[in-house]
C-alpha positions in Angstrom: 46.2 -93.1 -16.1 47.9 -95.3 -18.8 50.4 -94.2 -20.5 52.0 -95.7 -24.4 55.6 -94.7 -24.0 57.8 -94.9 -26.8 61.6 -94.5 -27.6 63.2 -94.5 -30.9 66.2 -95.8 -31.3 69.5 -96.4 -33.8 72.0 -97.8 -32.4 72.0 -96.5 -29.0 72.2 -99.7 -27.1 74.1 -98.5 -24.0 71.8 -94.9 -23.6 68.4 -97.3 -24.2 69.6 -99.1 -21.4 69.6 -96.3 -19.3 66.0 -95.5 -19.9 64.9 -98.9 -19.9 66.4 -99.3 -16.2 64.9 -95.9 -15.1 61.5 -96.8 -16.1 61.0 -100.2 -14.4 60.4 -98.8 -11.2 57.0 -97.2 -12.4 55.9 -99.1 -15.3 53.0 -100.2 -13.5 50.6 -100.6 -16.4 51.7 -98.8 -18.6 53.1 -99.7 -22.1 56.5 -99.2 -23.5 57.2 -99.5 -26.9 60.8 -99.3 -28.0 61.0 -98.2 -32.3 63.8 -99.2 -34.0 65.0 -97.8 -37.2 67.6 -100.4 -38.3 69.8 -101.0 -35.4 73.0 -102.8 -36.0 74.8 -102.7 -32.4 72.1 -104.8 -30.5 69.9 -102.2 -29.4 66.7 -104.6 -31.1 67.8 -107.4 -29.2 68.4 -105.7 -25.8 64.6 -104.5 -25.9 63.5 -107.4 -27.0 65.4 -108.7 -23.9 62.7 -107.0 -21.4 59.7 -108.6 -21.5 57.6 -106.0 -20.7 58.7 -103.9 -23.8 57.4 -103.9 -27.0 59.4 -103.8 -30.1 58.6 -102.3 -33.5 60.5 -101.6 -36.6 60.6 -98.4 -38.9 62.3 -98.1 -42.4 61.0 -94.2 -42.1 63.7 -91.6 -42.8 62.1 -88.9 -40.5 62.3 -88.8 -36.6 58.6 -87.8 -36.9 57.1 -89.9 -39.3 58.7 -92.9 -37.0 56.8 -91.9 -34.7 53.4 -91.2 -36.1 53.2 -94.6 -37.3 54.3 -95.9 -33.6 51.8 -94.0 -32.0 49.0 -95.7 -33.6 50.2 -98.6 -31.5 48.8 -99.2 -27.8 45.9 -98.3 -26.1 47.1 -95.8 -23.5 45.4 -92.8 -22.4 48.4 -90.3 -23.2 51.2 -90.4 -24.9 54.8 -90.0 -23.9 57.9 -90.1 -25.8 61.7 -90.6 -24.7 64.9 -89.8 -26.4 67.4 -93.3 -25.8 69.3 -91.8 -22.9 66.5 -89.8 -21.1 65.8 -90.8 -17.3 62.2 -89.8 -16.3 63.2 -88.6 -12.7 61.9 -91.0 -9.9 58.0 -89.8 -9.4 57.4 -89.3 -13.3 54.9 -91.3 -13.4 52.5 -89.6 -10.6 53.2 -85.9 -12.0 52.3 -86.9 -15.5 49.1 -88.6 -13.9 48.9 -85.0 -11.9 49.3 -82.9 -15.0 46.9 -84.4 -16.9 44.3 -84.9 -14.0 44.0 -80.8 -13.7 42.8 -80.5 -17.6 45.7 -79.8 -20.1 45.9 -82.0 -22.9 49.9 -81.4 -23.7 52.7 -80.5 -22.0 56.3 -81.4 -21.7 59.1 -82.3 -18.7 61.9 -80.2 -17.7 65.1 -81.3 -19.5 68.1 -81.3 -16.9 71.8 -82.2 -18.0 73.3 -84.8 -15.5 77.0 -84.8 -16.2 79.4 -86.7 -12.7 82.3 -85.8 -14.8 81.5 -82.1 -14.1 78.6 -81.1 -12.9 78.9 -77.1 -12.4 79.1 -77.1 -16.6 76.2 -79.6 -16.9 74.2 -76.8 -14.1 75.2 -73.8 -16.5 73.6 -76.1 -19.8 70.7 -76.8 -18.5 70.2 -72.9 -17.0 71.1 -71.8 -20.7 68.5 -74.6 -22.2 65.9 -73.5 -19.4 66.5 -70.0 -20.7 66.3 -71.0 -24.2 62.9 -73.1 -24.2 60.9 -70.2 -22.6 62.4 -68.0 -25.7 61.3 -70.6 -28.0 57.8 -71.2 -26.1 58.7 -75.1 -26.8 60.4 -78.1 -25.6 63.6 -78.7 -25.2 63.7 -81.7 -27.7 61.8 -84.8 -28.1 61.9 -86.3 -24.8 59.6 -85.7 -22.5 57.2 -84.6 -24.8 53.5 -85.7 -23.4 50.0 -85.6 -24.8 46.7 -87.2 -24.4 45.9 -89.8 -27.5 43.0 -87.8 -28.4 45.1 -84.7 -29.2 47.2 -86.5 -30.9 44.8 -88.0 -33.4 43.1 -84.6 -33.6 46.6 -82.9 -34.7 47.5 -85.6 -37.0 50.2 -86.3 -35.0 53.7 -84.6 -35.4 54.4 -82.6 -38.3 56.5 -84.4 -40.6 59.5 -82.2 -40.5 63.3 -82.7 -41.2 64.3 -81.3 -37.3 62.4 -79.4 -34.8 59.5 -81.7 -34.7 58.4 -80.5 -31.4 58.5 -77.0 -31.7 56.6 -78.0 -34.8 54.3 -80.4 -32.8 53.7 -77.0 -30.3 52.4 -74.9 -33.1 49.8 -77.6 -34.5 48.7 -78.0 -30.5 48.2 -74.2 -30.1 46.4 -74.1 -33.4 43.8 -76.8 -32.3 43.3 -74.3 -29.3 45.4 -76.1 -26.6 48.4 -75.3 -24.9 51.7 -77.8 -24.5 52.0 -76.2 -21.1 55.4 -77.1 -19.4 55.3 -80.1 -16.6 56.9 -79.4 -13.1 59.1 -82.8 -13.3 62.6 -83.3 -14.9 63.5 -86.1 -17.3 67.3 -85.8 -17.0 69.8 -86.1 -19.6 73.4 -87.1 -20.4 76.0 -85.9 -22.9 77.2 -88.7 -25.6 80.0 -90.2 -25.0 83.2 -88.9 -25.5 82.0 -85.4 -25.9 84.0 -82.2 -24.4 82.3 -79.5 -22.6 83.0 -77.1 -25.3 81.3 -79.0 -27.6 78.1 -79.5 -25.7 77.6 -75.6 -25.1 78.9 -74.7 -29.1 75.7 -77.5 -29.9 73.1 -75.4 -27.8 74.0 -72.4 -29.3 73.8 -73.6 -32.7 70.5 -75.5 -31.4 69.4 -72.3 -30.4 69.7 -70.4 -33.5 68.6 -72.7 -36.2 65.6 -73.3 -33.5 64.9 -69.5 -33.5 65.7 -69.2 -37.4 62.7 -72.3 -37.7 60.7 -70.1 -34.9 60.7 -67.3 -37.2 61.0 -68.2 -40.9 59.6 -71.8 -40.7 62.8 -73.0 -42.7 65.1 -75.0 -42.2 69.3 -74.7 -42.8 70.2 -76.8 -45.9 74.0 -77.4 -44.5 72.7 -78.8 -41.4 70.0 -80.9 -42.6 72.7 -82.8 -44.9 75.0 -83.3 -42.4 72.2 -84.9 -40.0 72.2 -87.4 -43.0 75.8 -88.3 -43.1 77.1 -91.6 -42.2 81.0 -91.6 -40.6 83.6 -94.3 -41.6 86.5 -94.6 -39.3 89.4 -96.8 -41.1 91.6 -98.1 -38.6 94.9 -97.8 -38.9 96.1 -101.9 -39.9 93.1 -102.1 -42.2 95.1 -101.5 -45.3 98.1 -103.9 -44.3 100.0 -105.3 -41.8 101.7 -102.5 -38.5 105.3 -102.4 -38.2 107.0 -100.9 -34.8 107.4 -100.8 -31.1 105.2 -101.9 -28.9 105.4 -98.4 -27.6 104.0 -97.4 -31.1 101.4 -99.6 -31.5 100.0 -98.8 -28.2 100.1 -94.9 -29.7 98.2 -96.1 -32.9 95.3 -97.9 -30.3 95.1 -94.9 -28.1 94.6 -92.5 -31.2 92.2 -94.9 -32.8 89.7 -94.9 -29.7 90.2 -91.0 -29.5 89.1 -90.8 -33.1 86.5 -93.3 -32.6 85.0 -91.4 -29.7 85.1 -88.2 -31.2 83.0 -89.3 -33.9 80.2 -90.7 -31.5 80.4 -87.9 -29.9 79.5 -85.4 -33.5 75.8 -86.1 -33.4 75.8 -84.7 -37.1 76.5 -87.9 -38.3 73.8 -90.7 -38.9 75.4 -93.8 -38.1 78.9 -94.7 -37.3 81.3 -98.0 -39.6 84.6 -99.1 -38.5 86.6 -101.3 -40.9 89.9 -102.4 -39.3 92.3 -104.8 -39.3 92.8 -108.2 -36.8 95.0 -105.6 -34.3 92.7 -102.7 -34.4 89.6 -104.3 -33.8 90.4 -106.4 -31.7 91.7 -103.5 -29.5 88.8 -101.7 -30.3 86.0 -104.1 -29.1 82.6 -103.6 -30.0 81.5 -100.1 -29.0 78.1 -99.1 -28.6 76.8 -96.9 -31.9 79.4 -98.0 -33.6 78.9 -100.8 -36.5 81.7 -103.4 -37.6 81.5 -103.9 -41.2 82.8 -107.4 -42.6 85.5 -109.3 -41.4 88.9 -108.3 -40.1 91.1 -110.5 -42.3 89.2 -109.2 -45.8 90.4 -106.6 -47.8 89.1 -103.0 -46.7 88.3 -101.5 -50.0 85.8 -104.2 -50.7 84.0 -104.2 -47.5 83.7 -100.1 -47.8 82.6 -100.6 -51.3 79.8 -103.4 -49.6 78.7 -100.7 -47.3 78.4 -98.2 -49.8 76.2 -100.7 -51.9 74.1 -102.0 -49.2 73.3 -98.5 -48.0 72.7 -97.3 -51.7 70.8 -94.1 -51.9 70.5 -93.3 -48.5 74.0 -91.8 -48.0 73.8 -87.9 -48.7 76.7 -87.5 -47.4 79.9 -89.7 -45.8 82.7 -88.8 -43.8 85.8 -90.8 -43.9 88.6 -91.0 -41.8 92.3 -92.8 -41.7 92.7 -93.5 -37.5 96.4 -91.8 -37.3 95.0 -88.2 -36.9 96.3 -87.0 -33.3 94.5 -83.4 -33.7 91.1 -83.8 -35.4 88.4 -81.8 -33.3 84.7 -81.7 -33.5 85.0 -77.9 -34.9 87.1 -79.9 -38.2 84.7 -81.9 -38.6 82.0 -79.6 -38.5 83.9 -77.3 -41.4 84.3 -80.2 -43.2 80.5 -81.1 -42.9 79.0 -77.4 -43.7 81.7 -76.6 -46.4 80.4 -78.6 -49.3 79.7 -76.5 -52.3 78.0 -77.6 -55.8 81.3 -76.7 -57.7 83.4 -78.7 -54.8 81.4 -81.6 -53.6 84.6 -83.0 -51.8 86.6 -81.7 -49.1 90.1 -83.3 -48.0 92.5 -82.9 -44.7 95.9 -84.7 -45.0 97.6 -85.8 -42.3 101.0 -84.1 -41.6 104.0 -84.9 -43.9 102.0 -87.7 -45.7 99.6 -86.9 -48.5 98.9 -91.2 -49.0 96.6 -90.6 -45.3 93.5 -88.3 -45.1 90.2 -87.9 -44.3 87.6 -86.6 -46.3 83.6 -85.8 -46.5 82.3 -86.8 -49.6 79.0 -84.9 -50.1 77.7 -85.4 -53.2 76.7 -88.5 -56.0 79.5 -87.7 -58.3 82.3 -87.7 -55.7 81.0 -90.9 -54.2 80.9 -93.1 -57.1 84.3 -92.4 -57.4 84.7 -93.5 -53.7 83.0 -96.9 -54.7 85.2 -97.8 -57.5 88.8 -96.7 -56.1 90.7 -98.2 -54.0 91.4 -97.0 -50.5 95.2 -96.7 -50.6 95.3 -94.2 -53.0 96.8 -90.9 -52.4 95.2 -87.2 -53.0 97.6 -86.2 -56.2 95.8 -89.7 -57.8 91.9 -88.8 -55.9 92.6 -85.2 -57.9 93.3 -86.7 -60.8 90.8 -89.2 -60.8 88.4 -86.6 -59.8 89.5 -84.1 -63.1 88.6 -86.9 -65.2 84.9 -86.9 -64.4 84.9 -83.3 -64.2 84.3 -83.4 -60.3 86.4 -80.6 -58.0 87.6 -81.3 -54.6 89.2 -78.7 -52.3 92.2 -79.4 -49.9 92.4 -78.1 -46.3 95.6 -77.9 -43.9 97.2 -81.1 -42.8 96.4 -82.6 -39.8 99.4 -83.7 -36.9 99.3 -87.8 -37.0 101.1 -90.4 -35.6 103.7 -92.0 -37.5 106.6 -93.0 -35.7 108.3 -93.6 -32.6 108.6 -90.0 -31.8 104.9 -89.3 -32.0 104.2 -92.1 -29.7 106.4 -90.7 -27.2 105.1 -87.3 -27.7 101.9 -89.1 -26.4 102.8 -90.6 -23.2 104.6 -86.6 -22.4 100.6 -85.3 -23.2 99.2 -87.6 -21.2 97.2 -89.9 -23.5 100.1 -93.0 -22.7 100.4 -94.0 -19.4 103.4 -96.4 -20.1 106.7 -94.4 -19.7 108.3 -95.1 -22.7 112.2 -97.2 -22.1 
């Protein structure tokens, strides 16, 4: 049996690769079709790299409308369709052939957590997700999701949802009488980078719920829609002028610079990720995957920001920006940023300890954002509150953050283990 196999992708280079690897051994005939939907990291050109894969473009804002108008493409006999990151386990190909040789028209593959780091907490997620599908009476997610074309154009395809388009994609199967029954094969999974265990389970809960909430009410939470469509801006910390210190210290500033950085890859509430730094910073800082460079080093930082901004226009609901000093931001901070957003505060700050000129803040709404693309980015928060009274737009302040600043803090970082040179 052919299969058209597609994977959407935004910038997700390094997990696409993954796939792309796993698949090879199998391919055999079938077609592979790798969407993108405005990939700056390489992740076009790395497809494009296999010549056996197939590359299409997609300015859709939905997941699912992406891939409706992919699906159209190819001639295969069923359709199957891989998150970037996913690894079909080896034999995929004969148990999909099995499956759909014995009569059902849709089903999905086991999703299995693969984590080397620690593999008893990647075991206990994927018993919970297990667990949680057969509540559901739906996939896990979108890969591994399989269905025979004719279905598919039957159904019209997935339902053009903000999230949950496969639970959605289940009920429009069982309403055309069939059953997405589930397929005794794994496609195996891995956690984003840089993301801690107590993340990854806190995500399946709140997976979980919202998925039951949709199960049950067919609606969808406002708060976490908006922050699937936030975009993240790390600053770094010599963007906004030349680094004075120790070598000592500037070693501190890289180390928390890369643990900010890989923190935000790892929230997969935001969008897309921007770094703007300066000569020291990004060269340290290299060219991660996911993570998009904006302008040069040597230009001035408020100016490329206010590019970005213009370049993405309307498509920024909401943006998340962050000064690289903070030595205590957590995934649960940025989340409470993220959900706090109310109409009569549509921006949140946290400083960073002792120093009110260095924050990061989630700017949620038009108003507060225009401002954002006018002022300049060393301003502090008493002039962001003023300049906020005068167009009549709040903002709300929140605790300030631990950052490094000095000598001291840098030590205090090779004592906690995140320097490995002793200091003199």
């Amino acid at each position: 049996m052919k299969l058209s196999i597609f994977i959407p992708v935004f910038n997700q280079s390094q997990e696409l690769s993954r796939s792309l690897r796993a698949l090879i051994p199998e391919k055999d005939a079938h077609e592979i079709y790798v969407i993108d939907r405005g990939s700056s990291d390489g992740s076009q050109d790395l497809a494009a790299s296999y010549d056996w894969v197939k590359v299409l473009n997609s300015d859709q804002g939905m997941l699912s409308a992406t891939l409706n108008d992919a699906a159209v493409h190819g001639d295969g006999e069923a359709l199957l369709f891989l998150q970037p990151g996913a690894i079909p386990a080896r034999g995929w190909s004969a148990a999909l052939e099995s499956f759909f040789s014995k009569g059902p028209a849709a089903g999905h593959l086991q999703v299995k957590e693969e984590n080397p780091e620690s593999p008893w907490s990647a075991s206990l997620r994927s018993l919970f997700l297990k667990g949680t599908h057969q509540v559901l009476g739906g996939p896990a997610g979108l890969s591994g999701i399989a269905v025979t074309r004719s279905l598919f154009a039957d159904i019209n395809g997935f339902r053009e949802v903000p999230e949950f388009e496969w639970l959605a994609f289940v009920d429009r199967v069982k309403e055309a009488g069939a059953t997405a029954k589930a397929i005794p094969h794994e496609v195996l999974m891995t956690p984003a980078p840089g993301a801690e265990h107590r993340d990854l389970f806190a995500d399946i809960a709140e997976d979980f719920s919202a998925a039951l909430r949709f199960r049950k009410t067919q609606s969808f939470d406002a708060g976490r829609s908006r922050r699937k469509s936030t975009i993240a801006v790390l600053i770094g910390y010599d963007a906004l002028g030349e680094v004075e210190g120790s070598e000592l210290f500037k070693e501190g500033l890289d180390a928390v610079n890369e643990i900010n950085l890989r923190l935000l890859q790892s929230y997969r509430y935001v969008e897309k990720v921007f770094y703007i730094g300066g000569p020291a910073s990004t060269a340290a800082l290299g060219q991660p995957s996911g993570v998009a460079l904006v302008g040069s080093p040597e230009e001035d930082a408020s100016s490329r920001l206010k590019g970005l901004l213009a370049e993405l226009g309307e498509k920024v609901d909401g943006l998340l920006l962050l000064r690289g000093l903070s030595r205590a931001l957590t995934q649960k901070d940025l989340q409470k940023l993220a959900d706090h957003p109310k109409k009569t505060e549509p921006c949140q700050f946290r400083a960073l300890e002792g120093n009110e000129a260095e924050w990061l803040v989630l700017w949620s709404e038009e108003d507060a954002l225009e401002i954002l693309r006018e002022a300049d980015l060393n301003y502090n928060l008493a002039e962001v509150r003023a300049l906020l009274k005068t167009r009549q737009v709040r903002m709300e302040s929140y605790p300030a953050l631990p950052a490094i600043t000095s000598e001291a803090d840098a030590r205090a970082l090779y004592f906690s283990g995140i320097l490995s040179k002793k200091p003199a």
